[in-house]
N, C-alpha and C positions, 0 to 999 in steps of 0.2 A: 240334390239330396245325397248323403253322402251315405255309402254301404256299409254294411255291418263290420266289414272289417276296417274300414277308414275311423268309423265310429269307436272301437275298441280300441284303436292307437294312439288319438287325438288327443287326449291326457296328457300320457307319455310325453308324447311331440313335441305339446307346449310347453312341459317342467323343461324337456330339455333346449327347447329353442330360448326360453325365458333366463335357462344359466346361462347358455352360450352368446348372449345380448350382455349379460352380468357380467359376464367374463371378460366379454370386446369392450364394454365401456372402460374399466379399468384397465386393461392393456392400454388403452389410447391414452389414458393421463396416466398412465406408465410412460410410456414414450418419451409422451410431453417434458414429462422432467426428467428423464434421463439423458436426454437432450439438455438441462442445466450443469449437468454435470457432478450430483450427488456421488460420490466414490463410496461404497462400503465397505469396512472394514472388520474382519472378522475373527476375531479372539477365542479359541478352543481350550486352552491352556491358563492356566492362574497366571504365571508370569505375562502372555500376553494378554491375559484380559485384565491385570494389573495396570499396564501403561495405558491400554485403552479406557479405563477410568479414571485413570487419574490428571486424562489429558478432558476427557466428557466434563469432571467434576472442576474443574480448575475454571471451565468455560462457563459453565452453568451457574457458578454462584456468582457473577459477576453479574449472571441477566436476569435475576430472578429475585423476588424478596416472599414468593411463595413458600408453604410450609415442607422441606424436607423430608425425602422417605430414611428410616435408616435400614430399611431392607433391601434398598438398590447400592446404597454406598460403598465403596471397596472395603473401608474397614470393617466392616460384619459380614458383607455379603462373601466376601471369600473366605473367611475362616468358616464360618459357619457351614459353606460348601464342601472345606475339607474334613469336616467333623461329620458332617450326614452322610451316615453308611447306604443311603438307597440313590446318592447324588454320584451319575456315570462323569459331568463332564461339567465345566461353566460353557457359555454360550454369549458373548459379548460382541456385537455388532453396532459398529459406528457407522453414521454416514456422513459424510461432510462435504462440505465446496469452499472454491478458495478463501473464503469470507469465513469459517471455521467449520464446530461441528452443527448439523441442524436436523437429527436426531439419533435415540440409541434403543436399544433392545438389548435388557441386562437379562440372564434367563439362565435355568440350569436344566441337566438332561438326567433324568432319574427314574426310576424303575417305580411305577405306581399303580395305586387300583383305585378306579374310584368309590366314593362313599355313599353309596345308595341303600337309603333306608323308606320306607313308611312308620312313621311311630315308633313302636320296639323293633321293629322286624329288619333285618338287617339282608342285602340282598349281595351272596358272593360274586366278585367281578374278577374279571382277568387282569394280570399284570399287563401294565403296557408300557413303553417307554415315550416318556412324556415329558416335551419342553414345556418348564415353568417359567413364565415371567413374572416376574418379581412385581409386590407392590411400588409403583413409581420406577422402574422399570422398561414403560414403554412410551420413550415422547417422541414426537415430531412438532416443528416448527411450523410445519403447513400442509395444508391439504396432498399438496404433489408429493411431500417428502415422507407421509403417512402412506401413499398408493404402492411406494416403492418398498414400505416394510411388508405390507400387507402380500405382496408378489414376492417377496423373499418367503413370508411362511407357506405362502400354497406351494413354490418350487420344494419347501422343505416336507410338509407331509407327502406330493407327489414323489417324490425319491424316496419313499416308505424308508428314510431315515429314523423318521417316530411317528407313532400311532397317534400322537393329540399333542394338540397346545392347547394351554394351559393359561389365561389371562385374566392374572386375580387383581381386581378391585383400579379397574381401567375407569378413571374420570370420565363421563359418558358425555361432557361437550368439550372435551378434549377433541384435537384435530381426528385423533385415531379412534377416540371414544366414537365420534360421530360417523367416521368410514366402515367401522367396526359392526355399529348399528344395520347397517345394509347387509351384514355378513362379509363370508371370507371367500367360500369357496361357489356358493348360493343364497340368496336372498332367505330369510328365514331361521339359517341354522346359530349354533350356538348353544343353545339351552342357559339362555342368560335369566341370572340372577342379579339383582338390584337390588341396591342396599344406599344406608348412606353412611356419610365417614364426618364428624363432627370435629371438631379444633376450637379450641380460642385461642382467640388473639391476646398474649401477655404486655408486651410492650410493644409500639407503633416501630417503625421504621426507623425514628428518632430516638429509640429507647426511652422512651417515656412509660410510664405505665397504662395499661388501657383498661378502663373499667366495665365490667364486662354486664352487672346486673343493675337493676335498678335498686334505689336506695333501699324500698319495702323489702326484696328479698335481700338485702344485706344484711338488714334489720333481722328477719328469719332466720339468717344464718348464724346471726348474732347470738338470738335465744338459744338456738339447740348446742351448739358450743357450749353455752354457759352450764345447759341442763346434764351433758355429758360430765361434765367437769364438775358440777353437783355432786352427781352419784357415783362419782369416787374420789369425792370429798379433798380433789383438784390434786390426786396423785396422777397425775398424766406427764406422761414422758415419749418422747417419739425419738427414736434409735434412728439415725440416717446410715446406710450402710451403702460402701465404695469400694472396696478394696479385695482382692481376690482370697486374701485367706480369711474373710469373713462372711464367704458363700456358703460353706457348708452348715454353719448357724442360721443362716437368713433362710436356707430351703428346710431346715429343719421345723423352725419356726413356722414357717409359709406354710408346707404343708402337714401342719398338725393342724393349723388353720382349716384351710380350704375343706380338708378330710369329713369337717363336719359341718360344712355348709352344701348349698345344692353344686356348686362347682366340682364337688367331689366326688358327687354323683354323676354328672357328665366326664368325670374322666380330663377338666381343662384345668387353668391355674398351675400356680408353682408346684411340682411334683418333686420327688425325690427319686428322680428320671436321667438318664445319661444326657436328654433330649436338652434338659434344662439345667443341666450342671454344665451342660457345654452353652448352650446360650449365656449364660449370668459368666460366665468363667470368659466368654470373648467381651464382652462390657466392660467387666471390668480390666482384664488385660490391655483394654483400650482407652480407661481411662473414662468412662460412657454410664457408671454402673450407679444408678438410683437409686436403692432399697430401701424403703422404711418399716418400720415397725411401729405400730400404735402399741404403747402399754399403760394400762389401769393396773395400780394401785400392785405393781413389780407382773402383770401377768399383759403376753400377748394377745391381744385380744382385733386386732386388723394386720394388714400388710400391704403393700403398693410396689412392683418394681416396673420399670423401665430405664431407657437410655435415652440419651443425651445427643444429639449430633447435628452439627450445623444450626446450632441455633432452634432445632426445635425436639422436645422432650417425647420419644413415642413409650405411651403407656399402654405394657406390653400385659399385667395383671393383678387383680390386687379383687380381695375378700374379706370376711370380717367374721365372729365368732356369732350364727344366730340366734345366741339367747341374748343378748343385746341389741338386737334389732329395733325396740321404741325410742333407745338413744341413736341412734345411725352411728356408728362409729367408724364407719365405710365414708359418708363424708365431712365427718369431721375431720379424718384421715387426709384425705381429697383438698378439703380446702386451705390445708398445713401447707400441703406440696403446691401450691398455688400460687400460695403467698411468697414458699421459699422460691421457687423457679421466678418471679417475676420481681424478686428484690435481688437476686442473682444477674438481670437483664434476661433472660431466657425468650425470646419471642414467639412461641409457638408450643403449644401442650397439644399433642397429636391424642385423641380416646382412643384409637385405634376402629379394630374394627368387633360389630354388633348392633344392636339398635336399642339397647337399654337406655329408658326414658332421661337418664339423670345427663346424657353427653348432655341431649338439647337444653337442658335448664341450665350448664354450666359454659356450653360453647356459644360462638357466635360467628363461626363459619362452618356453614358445612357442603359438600361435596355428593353428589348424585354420583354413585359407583355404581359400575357392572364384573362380575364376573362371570368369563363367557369359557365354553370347552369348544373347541373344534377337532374331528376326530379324522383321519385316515380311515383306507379302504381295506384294511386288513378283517379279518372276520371278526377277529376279538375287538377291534377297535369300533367297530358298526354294533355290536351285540350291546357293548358298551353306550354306545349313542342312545341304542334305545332303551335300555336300562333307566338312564341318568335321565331323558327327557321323559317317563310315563314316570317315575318317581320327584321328579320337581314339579311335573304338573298337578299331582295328587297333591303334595304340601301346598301349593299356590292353590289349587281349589280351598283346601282347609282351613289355612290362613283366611284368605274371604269372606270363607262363612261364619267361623268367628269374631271376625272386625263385624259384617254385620250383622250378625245377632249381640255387638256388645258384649262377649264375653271372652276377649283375648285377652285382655287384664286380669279378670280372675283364674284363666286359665293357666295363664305363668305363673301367677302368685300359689294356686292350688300346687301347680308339678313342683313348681323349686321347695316348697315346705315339704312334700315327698319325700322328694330326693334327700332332703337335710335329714328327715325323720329315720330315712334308710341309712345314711352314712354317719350318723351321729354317735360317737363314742369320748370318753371320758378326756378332757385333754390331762 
């Protein structure tokens, strides 16, 4: 029978006998493949983490006919690094064997706090410095080649380099998605959030078109088109906008928009922001720049922008004016950009990320995503742990109980008319 003080340890003992089991398991298929001879290679600097994508990018689109991030790609992902005032460094890590590259970790190192809220109530956090990895951002080829990033970020928070990584919208049966699942540094951590990430498919492999809905809801689509175009008596014109000295019209536009829908309320969409004058301004610089404008009868009344890359379209935001709300002029907007992206050959309309009901009615791939935090042993960085993990567990109980009592549709529909109601001024 074991004594009171055996008894008060025993806990303890096992968390730590059960990481240090966690730990040796992955050492040992650490080993294993480093013993294949994966070499990493490690990029600090835009110039060298320049060659090291564009040697990643040049391999990849030769093996792959999957949909394209354009937040890993060197043409955004670097300017856009040099334009964020809170971004210390990039962080590009190849591994390869003689056979090529066989995975990467695109990532930046930046000054951040996390975002912990309940409801209105906003909770202050400490600065920390924090490797972000990018959307599409972190592959491995295999099991073994995933064990070997995942021992590069524990060596990296253990040298209290940075206080957290950062791993937003990781494909969760990806090689890493699934090693990730077991944790990093112990089984359990993370404070993972799941989401999913929606696409259609525009045109096949062969560039053909690919039909994405059934006839009845084409038919659907059909009517409300026509009713839109009814009641403004078929003055409709839709502005495509590309070119860099036609940004400061299109954010102007956008956000008069947004200003009086709920998104204006949240603070997200096209703003009249350095944030977003620099994003639209590297799209178009690049040749990448989407922008449309719905207009009834000479007046804005929707908007849509994103970019273009590799064959697949990420739509980055797009709003509508809500006193038009019984005509949809959000997708009527939507279905323009559809047609034009898949008569252009375009193979891939990325929704980006959220979980508004209309991806799933319009996509037909979608992706089980995780975004996970793992934090360093600094005080700030552990205060921070538990911050983020009793505030995501409080939303994920909420969440719950409204799916089951049935009323998390009315509940979105009641805030976002709120919010409109709140931000709603004369355009």
């Amino acid at each position: 029978m074991p004594t009171e003080v055996e008894t008060t340890l025993q806990p303890e003992a096992s968390a730590e006998l059960e990481q240090a089991n966690f730990v040796s398991s992955t050492a040992d298929t650490l080993r294993e493949s480093i013993d294949d001879g994966f070499a990493p290679q490690v990029a600090r600097t835009n110039d060298e983490a320049r060659l090291l994508l564009e040697h990643w990018e040049s391999f990849s689109r030769s093996r792959s006919d999957a949909p394209s991030s354009l937040h890993a790609h060197s043409s955004f992902y670097l300017p856009f690094l040099a334009s964020n005032s809170s971004c210390r460094s990039p962080l590009v890590v190849l591994w390869e064997s003689a056979t090529g590259p066989r995975g990467v970790l695109i990532a930046r190192i930046a000054m951040t706090r996390a975002k912990c809220s309940l409801g209105p109530v906003s909770v202050p956090m400490p600065l920390l410095k924090t490797l972000e990895i990018v959307h599409g951002g972190f592959v491995a080829d295999s099991p073994e080649v995933a064990q070997q990033q995942l021992q590069y970020l524990r060596d990296l928070l253990a040298s209290k380099e940075i206080d957290c990584v950062a791993v937003h919208h990781l494909t969760c049966d990806s090689a890493l998605g699934e090693a990730l699942s077991q944790g990093l540094q112990k089984q359990g951590e993370g404070n993972p959030v799941h989401t999913e990430h929606w696409y259609t498919e525009l045109t096949d492999s062969e560039g053909e078109p690919v039909i994405t809905n059934s006839s009845k809801t084409r038919g659907s689509f059909r009517r409300k088109d026509r009713k839109l175009e009814r009641h403004f008596d078929n003055k409709i014109h839709i502005d495509e906008i590309t070119e860099p000295d036609q940004i400061t019209s299109l954010i102007k536009a956008a956000s008069k928009i947004g200003d009086q829908s709920y998104q204006g309320g949240l603070g997200v969409g096209v703003r009249d922001s350095p944030h977003w004058q620099s994003i639209l301004r590297i799209l178009a610089e690049n040749g990448q720049l989407r922008g449309f404008l719905l207009q009834a009868d000479g007046k804005n009344i929707a908007y849509a922008v994103g970019g273009l890359c590799n064959g697949c379209f990420c739509y980055m935001a797009a709003s509508f004016l809500p006193e038009h709300r019984e005509i949809a002029p959000g997708g009527y907007l939507l279905r323009r950009i559809l047609e034009k992206l898949q008569a252009e050959g375009v193979r891939w309309f990325d929704f980006g990320f959220g979980d508004a009901s209309y991806k799933a009615l319009y996509g037909n791939k979608n992706d089980q995503e995780v975004t996970l935090h793992f934090y360093g042993s600094s005080i700030a960085a552990q205060a921070t742990r538990l911050a983020d993990g009793a505030t995501r567990l409080g939303k994920r109980w909420m969440r719950a109980l409204l799916v089951k009592s049935g009323l998390m549709t009315w509940t979105k529909r009641q805030w976002r008319r709120r919010l409109e109601h709140r931000t709603k001024k004369p355009v």
